[in-house]
C-alpha positions as CSV (number, residue, x, y, z in Angstrom):
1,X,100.0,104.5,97.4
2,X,97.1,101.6,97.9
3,X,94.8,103.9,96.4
4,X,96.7,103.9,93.5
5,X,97.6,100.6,93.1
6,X,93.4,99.6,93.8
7,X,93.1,102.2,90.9
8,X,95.7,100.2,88.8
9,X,93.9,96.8,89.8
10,X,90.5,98.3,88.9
11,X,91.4,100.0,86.1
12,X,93.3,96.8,84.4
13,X,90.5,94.5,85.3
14,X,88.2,96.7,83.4
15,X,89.7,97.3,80.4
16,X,90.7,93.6,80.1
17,X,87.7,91.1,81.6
18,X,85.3,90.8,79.6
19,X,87.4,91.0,76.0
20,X,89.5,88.6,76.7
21,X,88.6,85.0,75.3
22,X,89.6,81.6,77.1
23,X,89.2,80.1,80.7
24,X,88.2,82.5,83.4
25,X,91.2,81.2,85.6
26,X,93.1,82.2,82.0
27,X,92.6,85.5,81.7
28,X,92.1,86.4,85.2
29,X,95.9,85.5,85.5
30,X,97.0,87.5,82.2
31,X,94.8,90.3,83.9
32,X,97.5,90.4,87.2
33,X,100.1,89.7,85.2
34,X,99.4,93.6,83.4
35,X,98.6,94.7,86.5
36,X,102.3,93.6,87.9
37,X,103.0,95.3,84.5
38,X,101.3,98.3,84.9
39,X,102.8,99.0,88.4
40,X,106.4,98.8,87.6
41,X,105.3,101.5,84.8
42,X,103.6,103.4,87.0
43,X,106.5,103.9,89.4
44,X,108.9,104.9,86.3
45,X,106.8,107.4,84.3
46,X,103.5,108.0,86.7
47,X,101.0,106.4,83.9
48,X,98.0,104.7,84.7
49,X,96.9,102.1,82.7
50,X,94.2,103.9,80.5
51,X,97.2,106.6,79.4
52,X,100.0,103.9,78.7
53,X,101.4,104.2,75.5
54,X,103.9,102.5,73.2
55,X,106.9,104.1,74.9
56,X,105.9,102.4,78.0
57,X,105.5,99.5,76.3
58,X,108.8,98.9,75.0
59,X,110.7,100.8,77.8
60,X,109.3,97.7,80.2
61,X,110.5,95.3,77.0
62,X,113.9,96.9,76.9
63,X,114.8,97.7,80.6
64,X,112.8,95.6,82.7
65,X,112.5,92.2,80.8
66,X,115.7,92.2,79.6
67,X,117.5,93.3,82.9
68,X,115.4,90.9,85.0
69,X,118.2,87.7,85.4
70,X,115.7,85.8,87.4
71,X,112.9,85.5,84.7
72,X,113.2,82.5,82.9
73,X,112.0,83.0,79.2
74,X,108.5,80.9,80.0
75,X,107.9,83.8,81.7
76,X,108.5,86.6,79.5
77,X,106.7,85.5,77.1
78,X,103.7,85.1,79.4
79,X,104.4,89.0,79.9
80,X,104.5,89.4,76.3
81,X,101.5,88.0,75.6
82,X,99.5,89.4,78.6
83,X,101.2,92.8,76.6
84,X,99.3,91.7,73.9
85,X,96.4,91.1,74.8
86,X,96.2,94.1,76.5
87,X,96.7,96.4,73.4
88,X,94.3,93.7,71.4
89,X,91.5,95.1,74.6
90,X,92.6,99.0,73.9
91,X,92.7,98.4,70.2
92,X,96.4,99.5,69.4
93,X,97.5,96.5,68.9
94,X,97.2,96.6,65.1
95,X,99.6,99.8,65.3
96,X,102.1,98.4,67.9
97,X,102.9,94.9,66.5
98,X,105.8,95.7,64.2
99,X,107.2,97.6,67.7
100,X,106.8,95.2,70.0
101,X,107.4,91.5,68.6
102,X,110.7,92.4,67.2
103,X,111.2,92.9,71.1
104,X,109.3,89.5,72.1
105,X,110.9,87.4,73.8
């Protein structure tokens, strides 16, 4: 399973780095907060982060934010927008917006 999760880590940090704009401290912490992301869909559907898709997307919307008492709404949308700014990196996000801010937090 660490091999895995390095592989998550790596694979997150690459897609994300360098297209991200805005502090370094900035984006290295919306880069952990997909990779948190990224795990908890991994365990679910077995997807690393290169195949995630817009089902993934809004199954973690759907079950995880909205079941998770304990995350204040600061935090979600934090999630939200680290979601974003992952499918701005992969280039779906033009496709996925309708989808996912009728879920935003």
């Amino acid at each position: 399973m660490k091999n895995v999760e390095k592989s998550i880590e790596r694979d997150v940090f690459r897609i994300m780095r360098h297209k991200l704009k805005g502090k370094n401290s900035e984006v290295e912490l919306k880069c952990w907060r997909m990779v948190k992301i990224s795990k908890v869909i991994f365990s679910r559907f077995g997807v690393l982060p290169y195949q995630i898709r817009l089902k993934h997307l809004i199954w973690y919307f759907d079950i995880v934010m909205f079941w998770d008492i304990e995350m204040p709404a600061s935090t979600q949308y934090r999630y939200y927008l680290a979601i974003k700014g992952f499918c701005e990196c992969v280039g779906t996000w033009g496709h996925w917006k309708g989808h996912l801010e009728i879920r935003r937090p």
